[in-house]
Biopython code that builds the backbone (N, CA, C, O; Angstrom):
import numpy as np
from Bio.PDB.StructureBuilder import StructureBuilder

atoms = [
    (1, "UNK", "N", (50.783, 53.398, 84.162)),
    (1, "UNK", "CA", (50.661, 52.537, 82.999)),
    (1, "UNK", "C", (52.034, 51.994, 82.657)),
    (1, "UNK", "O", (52.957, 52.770, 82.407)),
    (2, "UNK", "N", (52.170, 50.851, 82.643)),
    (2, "UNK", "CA", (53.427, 49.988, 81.987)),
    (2, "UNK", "C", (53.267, 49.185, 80.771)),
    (2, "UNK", "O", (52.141, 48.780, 80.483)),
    (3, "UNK", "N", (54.055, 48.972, 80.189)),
    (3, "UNK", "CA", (54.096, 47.960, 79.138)),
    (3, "UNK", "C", (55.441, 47.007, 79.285)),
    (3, "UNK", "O", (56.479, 47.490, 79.736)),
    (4, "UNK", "N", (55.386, 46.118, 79.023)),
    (4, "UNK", "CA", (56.340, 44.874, 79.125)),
    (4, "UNK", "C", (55.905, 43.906, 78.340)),
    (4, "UNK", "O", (54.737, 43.811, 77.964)),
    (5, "UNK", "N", (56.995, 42.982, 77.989)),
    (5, "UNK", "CA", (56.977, 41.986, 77.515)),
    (5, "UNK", "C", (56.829, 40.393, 78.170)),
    (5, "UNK", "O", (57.809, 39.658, 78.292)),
    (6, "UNK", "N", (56.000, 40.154, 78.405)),
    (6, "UNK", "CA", (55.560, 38.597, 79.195)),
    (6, "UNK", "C", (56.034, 37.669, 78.668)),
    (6, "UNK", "O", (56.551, 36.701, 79.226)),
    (7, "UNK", "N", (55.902, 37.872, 77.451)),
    (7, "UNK", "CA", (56.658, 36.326, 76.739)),
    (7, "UNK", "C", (58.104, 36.237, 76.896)),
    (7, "UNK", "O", (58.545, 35.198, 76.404)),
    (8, "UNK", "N", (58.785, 36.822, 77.304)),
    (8, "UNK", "CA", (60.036, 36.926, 77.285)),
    (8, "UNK", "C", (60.386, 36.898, 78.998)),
    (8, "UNK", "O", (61.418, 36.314, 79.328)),
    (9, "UNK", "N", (59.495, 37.551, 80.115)),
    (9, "UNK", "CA", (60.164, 37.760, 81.444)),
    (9, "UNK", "C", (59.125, 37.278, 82.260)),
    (9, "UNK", "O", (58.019, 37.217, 81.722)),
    (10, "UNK", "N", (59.236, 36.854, 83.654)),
    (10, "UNK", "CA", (58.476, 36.765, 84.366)),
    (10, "UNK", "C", (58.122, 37.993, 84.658)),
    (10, "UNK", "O", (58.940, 38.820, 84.254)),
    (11, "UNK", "N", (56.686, 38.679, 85.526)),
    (11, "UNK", "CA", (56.472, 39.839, 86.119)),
    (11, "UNK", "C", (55.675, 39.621, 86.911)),
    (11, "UNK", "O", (54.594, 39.033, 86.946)),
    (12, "UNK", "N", (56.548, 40.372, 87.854)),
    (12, "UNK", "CA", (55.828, 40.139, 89.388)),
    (12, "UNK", "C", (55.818, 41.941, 90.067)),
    (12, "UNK", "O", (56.728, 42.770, 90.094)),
    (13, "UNK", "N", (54.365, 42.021, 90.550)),
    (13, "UNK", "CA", (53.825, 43.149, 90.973)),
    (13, "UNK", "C", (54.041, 42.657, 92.661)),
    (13, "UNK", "O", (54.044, 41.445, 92.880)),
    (14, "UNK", "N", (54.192, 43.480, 93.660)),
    (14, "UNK", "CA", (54.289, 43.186, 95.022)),
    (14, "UNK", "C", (54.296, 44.342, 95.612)),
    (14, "UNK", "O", (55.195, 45.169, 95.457)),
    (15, "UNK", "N", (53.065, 44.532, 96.502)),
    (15, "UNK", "CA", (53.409, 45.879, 97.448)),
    (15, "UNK", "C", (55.089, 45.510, 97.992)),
    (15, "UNK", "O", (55.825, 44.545, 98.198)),
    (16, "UNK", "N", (55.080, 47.021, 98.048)),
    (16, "UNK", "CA", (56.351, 47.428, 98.623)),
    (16, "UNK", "C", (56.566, 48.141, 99.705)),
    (16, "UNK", "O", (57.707, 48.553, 99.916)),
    (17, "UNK", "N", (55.276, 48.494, 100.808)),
    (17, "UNK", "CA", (55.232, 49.304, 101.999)),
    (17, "UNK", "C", (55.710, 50.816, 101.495)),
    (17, "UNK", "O", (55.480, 50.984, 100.298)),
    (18, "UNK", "N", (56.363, 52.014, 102.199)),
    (18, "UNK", "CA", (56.805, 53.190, 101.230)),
    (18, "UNK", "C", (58.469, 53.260, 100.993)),
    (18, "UNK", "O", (59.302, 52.505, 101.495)),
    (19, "UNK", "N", (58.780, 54.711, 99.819)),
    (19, "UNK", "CA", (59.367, 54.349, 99.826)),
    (19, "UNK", "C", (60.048, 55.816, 99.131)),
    (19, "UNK", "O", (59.596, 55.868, 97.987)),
    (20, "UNK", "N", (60.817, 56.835, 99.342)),
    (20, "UNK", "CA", (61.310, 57.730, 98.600)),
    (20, "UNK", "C", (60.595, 57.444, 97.263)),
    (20, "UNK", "O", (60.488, 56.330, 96.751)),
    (21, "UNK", "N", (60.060, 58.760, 96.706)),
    (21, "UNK", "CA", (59.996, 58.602, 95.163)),
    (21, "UNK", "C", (60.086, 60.152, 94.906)),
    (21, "UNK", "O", (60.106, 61.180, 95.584)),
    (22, "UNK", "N", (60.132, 59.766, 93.481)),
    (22, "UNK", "CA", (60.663, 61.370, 92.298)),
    (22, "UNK", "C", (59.414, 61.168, 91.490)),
    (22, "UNK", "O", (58.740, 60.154, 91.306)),
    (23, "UNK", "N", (59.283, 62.376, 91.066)),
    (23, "UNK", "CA", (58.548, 62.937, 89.752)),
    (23, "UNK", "C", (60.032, 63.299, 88.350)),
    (23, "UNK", "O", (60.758, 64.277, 88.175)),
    (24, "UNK", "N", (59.949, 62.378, 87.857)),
    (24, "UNK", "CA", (61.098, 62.628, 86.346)),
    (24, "UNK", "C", (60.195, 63.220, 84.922)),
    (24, "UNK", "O", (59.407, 62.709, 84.126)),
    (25, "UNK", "N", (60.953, 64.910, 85.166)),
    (25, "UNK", "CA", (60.104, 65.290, 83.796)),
    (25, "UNK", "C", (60.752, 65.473, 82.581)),
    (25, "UNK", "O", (61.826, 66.074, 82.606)),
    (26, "UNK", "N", (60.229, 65.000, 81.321)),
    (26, "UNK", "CA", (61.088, 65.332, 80.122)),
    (26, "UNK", "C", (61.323, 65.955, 79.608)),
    (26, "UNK", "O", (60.955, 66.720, 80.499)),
    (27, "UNK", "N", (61.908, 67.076, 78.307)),
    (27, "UNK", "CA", (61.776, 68.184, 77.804)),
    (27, "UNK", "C", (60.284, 67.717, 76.856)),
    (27, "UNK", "O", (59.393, 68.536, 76.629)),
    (28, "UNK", "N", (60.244, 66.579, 76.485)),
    (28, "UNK", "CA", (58.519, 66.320, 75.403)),
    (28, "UNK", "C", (57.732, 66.607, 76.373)),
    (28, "UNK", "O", (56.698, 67.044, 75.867)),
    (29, "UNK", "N", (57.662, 66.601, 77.389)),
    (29, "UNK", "CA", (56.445, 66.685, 77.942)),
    (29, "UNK", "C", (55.993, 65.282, 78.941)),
    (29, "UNK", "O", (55.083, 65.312, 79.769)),
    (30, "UNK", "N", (56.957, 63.942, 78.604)),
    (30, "UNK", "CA", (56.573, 63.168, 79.364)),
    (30, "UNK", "C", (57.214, 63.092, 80.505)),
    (30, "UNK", "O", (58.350, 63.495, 80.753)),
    (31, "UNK", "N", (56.165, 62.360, 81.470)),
    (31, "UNK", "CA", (56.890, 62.012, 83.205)),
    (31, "UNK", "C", (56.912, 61.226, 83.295)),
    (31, "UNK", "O", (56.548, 60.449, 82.412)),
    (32, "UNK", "N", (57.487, 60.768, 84.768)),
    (32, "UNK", "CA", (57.010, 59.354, 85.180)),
    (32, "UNK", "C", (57.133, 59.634, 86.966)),
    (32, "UNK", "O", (57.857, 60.487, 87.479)),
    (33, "UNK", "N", (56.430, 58.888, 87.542)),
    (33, "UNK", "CA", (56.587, 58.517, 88.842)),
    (33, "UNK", "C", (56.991, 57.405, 89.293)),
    (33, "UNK", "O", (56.410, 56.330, 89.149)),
    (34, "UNK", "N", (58.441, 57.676, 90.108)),
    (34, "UNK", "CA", (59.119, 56.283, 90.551)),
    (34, "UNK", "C", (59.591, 56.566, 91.503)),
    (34, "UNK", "O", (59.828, 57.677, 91.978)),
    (35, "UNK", "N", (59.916, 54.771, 92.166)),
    (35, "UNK", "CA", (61.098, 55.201, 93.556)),
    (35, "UNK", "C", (62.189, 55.737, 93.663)),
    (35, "UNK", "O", (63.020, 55.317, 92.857)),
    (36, "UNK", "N", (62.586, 56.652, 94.473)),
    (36, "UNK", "CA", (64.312, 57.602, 94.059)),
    (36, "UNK", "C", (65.314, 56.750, 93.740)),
    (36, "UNK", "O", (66.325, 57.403, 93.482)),
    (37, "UNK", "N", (65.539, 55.223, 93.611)),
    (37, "UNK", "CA", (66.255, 54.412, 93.405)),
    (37, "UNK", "C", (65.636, 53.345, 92.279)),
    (37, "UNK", "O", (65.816, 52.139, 92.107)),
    (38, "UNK", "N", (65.055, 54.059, 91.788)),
    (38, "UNK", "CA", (64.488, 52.785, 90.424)),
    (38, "UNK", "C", (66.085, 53.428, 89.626)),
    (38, "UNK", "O", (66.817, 54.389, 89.860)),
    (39, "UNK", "N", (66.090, 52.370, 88.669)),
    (39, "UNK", "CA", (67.355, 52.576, 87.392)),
    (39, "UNK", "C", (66.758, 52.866, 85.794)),
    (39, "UNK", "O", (66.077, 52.293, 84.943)),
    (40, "UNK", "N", (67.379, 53.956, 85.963)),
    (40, "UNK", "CA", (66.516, 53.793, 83.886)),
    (40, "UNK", "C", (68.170, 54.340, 83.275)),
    (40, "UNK", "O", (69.158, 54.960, 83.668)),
    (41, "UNK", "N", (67.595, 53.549, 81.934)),
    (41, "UNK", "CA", (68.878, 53.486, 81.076)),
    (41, "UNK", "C", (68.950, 54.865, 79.935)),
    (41, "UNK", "O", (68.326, 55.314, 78.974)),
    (42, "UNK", "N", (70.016, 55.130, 80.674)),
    (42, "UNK", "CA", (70.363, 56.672, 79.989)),
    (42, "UNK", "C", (70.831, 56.547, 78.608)),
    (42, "UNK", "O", (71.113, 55.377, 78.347)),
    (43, "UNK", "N", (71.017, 57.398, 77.589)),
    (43, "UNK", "CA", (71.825, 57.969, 76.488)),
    (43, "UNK", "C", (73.393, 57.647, 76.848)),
    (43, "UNK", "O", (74.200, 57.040, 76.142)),
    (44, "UNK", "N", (73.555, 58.103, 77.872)),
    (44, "UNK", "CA", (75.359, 58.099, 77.705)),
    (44, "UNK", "C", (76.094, 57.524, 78.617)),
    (44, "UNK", "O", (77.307, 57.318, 78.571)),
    (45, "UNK", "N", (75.033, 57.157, 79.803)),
    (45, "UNK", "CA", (75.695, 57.487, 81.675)),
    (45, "UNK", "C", (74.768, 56.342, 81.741)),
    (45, "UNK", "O", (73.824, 56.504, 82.514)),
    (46, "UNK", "N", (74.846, 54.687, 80.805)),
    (46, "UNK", "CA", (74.331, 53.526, 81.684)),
    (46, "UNK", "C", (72.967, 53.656, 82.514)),
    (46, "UNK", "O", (72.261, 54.663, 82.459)),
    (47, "UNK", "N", (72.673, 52.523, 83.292)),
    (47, "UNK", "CA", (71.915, 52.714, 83.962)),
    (47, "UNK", "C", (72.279, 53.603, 85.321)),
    (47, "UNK", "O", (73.341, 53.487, 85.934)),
    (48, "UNK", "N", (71.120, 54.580, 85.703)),
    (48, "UNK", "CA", (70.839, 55.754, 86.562)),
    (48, "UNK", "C", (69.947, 55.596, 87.550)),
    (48, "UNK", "O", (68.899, 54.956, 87.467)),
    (49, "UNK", "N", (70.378, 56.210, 88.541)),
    (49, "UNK", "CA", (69.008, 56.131, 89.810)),
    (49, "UNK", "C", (68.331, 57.130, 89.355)),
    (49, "UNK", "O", (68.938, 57.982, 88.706)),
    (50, "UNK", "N", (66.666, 57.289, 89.626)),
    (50, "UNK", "CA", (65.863, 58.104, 89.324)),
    (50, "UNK", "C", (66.578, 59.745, 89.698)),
    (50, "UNK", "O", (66.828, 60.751, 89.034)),
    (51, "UNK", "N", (66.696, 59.405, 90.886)),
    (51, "UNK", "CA", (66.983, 60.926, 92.029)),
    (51, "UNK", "C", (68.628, 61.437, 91.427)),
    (51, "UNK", "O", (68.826, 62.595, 91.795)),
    (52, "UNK", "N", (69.604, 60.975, 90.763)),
    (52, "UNK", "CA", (70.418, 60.982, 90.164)),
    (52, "UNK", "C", (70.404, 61.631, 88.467)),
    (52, "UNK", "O", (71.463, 61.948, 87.924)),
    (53, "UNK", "N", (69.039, 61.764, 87.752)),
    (53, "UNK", "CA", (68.844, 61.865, 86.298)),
    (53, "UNK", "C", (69.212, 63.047, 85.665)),
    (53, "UNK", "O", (69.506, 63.027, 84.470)),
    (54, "UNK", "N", (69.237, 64.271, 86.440)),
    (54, "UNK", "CA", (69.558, 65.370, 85.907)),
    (54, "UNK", "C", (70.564, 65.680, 84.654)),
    (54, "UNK", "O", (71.680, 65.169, 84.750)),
    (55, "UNK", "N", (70.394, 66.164, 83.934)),
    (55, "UNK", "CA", (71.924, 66.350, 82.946)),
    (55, "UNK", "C", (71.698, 64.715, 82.219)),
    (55, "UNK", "O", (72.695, 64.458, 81.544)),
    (56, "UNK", "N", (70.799, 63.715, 82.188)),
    (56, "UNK", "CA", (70.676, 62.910, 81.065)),
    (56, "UNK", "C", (69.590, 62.808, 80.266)),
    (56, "UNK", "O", (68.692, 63.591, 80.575)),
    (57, "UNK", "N", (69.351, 62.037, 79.254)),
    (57, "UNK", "CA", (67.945, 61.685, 78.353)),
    (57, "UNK", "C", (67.943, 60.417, 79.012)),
    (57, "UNK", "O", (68.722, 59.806, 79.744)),
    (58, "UNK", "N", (66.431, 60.154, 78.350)),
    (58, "UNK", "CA", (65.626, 58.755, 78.526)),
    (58, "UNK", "C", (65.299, 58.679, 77.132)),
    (58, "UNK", "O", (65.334, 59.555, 76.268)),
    (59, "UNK", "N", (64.857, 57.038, 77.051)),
    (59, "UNK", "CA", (64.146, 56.829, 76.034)),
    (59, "UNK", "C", (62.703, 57.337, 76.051)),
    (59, "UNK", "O", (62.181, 57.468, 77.159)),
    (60, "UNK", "N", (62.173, 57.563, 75.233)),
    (60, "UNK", "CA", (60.888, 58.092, 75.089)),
    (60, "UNK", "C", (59.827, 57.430, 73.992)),
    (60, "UNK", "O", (59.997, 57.840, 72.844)),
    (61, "UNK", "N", (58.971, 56.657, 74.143)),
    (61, "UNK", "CA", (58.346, 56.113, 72.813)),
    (61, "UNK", "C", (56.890, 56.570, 73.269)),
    (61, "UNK", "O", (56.522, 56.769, 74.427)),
    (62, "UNK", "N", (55.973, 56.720, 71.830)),
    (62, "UNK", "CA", (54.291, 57.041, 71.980)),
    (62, "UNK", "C", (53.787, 55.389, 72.126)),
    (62, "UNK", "O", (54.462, 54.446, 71.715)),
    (63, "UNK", "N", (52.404, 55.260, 72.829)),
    (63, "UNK", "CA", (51.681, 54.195, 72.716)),
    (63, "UNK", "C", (51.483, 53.296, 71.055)),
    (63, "UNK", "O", (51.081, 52.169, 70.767)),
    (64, "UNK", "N", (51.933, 54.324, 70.338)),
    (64, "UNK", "CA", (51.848, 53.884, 68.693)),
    (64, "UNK", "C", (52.974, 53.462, 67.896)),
    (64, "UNK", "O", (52.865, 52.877, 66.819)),
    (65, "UNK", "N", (54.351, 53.860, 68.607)),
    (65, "UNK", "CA", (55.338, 53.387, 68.490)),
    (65, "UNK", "C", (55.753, 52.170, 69.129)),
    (65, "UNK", "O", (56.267, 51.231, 68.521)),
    (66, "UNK", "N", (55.586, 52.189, 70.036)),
    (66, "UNK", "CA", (55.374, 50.452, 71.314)),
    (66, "UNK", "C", (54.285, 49.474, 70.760)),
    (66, "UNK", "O", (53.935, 48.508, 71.438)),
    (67, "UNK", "N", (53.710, 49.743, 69.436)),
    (67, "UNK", "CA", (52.583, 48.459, 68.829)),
    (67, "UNK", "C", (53.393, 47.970, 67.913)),
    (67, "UNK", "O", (53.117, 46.874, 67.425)),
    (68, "UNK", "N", (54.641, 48.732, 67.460)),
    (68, "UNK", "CA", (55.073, 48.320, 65.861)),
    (68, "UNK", "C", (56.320, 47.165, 66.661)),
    (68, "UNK", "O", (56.849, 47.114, 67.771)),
    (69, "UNK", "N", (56.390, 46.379, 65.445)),
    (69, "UNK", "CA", (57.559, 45.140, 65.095)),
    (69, "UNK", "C", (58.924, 45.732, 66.066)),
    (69, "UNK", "O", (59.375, 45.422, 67.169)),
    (70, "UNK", "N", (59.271, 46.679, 65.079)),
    (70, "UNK", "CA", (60.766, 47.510, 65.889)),
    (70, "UNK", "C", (60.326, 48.776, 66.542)),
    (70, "UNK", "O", (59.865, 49.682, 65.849)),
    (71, "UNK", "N", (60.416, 48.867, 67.553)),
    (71, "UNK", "CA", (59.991, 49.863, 68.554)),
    (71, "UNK", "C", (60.601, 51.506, 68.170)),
    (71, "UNK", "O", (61.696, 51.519, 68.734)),
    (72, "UNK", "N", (60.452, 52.565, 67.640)),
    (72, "UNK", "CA", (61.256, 53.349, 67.435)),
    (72, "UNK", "C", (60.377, 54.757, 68.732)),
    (72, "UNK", "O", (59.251, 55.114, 69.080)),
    (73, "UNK", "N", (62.567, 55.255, 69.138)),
    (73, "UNK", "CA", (61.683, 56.020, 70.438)),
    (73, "UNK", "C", (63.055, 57.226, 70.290)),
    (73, "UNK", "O", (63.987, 57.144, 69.489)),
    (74, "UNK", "N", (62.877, 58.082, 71.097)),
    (74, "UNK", "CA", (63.832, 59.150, 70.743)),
    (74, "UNK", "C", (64.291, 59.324, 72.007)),
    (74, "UNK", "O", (63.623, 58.681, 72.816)),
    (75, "UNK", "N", (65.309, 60.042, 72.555)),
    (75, "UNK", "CA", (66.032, 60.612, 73.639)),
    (75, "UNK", "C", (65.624, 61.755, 73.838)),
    (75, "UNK", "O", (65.293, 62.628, 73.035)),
    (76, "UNK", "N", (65.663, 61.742, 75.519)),
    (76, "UNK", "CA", (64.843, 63.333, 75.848)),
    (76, "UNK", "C", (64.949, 63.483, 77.159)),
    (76, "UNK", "O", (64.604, 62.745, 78.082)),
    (77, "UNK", "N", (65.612, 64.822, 77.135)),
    (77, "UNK", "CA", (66.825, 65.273, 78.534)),
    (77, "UNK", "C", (65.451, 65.548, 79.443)),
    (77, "UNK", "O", (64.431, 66.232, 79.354)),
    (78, "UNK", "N", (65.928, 64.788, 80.181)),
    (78, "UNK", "CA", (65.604, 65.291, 81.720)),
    (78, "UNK", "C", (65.673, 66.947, 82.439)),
    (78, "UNK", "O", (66.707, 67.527, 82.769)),
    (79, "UNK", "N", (64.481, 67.392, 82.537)),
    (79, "UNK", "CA", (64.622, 68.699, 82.565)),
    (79, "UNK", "C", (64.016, 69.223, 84.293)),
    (79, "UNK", "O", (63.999, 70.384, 84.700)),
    (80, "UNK", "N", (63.573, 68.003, 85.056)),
    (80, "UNK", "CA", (63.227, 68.019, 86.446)),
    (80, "UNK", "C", (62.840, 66.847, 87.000)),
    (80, "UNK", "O", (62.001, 65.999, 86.693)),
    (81, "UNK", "N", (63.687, 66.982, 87.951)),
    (81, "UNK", "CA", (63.665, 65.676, 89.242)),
    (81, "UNK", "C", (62.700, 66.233, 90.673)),
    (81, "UNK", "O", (63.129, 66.940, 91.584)),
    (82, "UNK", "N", (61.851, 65.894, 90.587)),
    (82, "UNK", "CA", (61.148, 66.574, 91.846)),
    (82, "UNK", "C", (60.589, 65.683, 93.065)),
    (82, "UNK", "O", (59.531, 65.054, 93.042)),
    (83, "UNK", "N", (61.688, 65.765, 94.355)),
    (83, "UNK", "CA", (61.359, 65.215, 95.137)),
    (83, "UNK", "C", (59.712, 64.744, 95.603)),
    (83, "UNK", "O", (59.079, 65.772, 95.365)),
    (84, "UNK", "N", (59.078, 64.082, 95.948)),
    (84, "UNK", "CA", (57.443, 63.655, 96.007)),
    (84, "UNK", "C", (57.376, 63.371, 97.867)),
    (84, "UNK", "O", (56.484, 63.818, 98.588)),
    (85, "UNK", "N", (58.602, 62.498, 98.358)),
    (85, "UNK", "CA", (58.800, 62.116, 100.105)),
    (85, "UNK", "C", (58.298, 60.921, 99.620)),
    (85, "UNK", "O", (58.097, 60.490, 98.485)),
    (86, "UNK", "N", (58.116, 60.406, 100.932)),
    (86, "UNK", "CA", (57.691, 58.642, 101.063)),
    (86, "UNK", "C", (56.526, 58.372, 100.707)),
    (86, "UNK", "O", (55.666, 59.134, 101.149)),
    (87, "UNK", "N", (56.147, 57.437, 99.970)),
    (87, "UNK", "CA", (55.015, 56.937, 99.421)),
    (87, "UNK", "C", (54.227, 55.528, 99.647)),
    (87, "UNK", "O", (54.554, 54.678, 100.476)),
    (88, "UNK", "N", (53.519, 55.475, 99.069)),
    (88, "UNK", "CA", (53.492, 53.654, 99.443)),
    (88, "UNK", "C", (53.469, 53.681, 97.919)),
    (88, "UNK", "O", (53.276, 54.609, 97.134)),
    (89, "UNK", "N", (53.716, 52.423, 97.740)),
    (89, "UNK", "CA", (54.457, 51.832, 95.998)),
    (89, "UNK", "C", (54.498, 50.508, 96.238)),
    (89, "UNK", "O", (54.621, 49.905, 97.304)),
    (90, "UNK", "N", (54.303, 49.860, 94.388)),
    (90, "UNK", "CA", (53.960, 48.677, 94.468)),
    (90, "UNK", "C", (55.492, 48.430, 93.406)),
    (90, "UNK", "O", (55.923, 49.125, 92.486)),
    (91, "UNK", "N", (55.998, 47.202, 93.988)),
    (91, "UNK", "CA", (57.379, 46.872, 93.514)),
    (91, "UNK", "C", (56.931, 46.144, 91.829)),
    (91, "UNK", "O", (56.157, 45.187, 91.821)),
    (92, "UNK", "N", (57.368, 46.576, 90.777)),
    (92, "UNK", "CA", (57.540, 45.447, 89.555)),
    (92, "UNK", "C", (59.065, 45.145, 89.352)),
    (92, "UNK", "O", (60.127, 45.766, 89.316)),
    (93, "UNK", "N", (58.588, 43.811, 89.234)),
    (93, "UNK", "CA", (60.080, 43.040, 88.869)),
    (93, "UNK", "C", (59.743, 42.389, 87.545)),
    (93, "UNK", "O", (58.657, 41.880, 87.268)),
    (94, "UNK", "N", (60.939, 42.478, 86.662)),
    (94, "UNK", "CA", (60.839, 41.934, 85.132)),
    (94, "UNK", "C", (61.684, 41.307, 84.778)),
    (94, "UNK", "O", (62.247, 41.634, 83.732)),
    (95, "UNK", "N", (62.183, 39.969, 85.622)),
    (95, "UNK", "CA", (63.467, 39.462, 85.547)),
    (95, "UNK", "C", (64.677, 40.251, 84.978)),
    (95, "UNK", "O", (65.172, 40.010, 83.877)),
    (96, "UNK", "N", (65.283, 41.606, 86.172)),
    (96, "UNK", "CA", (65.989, 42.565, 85.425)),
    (96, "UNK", "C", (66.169, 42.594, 83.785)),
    (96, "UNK", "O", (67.166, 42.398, 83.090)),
    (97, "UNK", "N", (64.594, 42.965, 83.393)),
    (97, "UNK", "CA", (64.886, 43.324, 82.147)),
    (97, "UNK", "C", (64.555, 44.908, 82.191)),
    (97, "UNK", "O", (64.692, 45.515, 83.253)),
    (98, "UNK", "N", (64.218, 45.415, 81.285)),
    (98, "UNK", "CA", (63.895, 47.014, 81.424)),
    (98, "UNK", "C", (62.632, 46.908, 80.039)),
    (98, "UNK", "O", (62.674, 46.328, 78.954)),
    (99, "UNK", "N", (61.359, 47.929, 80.834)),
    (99, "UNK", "CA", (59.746, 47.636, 80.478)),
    (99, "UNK", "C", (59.627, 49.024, 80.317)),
    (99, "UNK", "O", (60.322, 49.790, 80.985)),
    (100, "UNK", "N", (58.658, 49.491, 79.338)),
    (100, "UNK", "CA", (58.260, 50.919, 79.601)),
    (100, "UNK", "C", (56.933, 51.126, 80.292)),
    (100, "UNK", "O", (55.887, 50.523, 80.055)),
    (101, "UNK", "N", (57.159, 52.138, 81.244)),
    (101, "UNK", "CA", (56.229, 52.988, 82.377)),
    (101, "UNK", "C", (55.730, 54.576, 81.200)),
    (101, "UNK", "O", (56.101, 55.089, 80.144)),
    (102, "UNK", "N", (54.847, 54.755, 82.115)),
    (102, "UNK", "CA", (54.083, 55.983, 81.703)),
    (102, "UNK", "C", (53.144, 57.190, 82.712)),
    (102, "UNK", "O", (52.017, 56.904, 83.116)),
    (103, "UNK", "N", (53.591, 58.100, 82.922)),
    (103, "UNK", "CA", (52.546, 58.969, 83.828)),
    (103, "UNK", "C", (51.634, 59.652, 83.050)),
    (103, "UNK", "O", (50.943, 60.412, 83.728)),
    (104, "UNK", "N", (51.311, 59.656, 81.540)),
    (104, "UNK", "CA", (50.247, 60.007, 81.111)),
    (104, "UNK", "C", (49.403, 58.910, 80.213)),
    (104, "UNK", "O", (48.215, 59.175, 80.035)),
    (105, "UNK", "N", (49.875, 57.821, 79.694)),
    (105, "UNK", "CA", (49.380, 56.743, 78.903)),
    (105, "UNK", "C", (49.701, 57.081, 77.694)),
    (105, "UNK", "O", (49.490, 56.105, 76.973)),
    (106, "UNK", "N", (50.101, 57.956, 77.098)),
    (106, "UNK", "CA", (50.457, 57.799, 75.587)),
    (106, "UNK", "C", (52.130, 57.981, 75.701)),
    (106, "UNK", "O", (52.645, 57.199, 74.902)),
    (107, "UNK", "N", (52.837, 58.521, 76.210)),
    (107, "UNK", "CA", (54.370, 58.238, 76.399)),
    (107, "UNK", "C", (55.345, 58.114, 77.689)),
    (107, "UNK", "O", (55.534, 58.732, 78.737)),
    (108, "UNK", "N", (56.027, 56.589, 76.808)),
    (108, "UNK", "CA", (56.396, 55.941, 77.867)),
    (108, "UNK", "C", (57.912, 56.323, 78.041)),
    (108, "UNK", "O", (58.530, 56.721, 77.054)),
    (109, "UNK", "N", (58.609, 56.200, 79.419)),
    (109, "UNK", "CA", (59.702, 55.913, 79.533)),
    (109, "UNK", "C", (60.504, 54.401, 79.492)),
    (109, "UNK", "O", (59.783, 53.508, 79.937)),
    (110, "UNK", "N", (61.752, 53.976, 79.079)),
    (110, "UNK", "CA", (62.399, 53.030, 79.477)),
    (110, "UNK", "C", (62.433, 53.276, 80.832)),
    (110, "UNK", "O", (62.734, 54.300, 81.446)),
    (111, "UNK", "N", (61.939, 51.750, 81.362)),
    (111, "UNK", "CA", (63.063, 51.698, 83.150)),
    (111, "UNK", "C", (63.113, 49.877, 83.028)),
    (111, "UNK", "O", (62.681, 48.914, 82.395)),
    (112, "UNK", "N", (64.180, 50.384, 84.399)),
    (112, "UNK", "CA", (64.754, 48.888, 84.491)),
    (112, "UNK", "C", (64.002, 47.860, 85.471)),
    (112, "UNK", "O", (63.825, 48.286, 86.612)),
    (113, "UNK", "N", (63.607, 46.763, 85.228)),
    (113, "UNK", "CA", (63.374, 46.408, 86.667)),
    (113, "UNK", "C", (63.656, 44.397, 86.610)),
    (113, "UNK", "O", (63.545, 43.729, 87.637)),
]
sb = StructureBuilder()
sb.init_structure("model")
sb.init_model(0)
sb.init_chain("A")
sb.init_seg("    ")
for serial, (resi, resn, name, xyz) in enumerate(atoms, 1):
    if name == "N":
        sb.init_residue(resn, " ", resi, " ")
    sb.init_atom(name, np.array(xyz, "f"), 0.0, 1.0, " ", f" {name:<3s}", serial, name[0])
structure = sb.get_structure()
């Protein structure tokens, strides 16, 4: 599950053949599944490769926080990076903007794409 903003970026979905990916888990409880080289924007340490996250937070927002005017979302350390191997995966591009993803549907991560 993703959320993005259309009015603002183009988005383009495109298989991507496979491709290294991680399982990124949070201390709340949320994940996400991505390629070991997707970028999400950390707390302190810029943008990060997935397989790289250890020792930072992500943004974190609920499906109910991502409806309101100003988006409010909290930071939340990365507490496991778990290799997954090669996958097949479908590429999103958001005119490098950064969209929130989700591995359960009610909380999302920031990533970049």
């Amino acid at each position: 599950t993703w959320i993005g903003n259309t009015a603002e970026a183009e988005v383009l979905i495109a298989e991507g053949g496979e491709q290294d990916c991680v399982r990124i888990e949070l201390a709340n409880g949320a994940f996400i599944e991505c390629t070991a080289t997707a970028l999400l924007p950390t707390e302190l340490n810029g943008y990060v490769a997935a397989k790289d996250l250890m020792g930072n937070a992500l943004a974190v927002a609920t499906r109910i926080q991502l409806r309101q005017t100003t988006v409010r979302f909290a930071w939340n350390a990365v507490t496991a990076v778990i290799a997954m191997g090669s996958l097949p995966i479908m590429y999103t591009y958001v005119n490098e903007r950064d969209f929130w993803i989700s591995g359960n549907g009610m909380q999302f991560v920031l990533m970049h794409g």
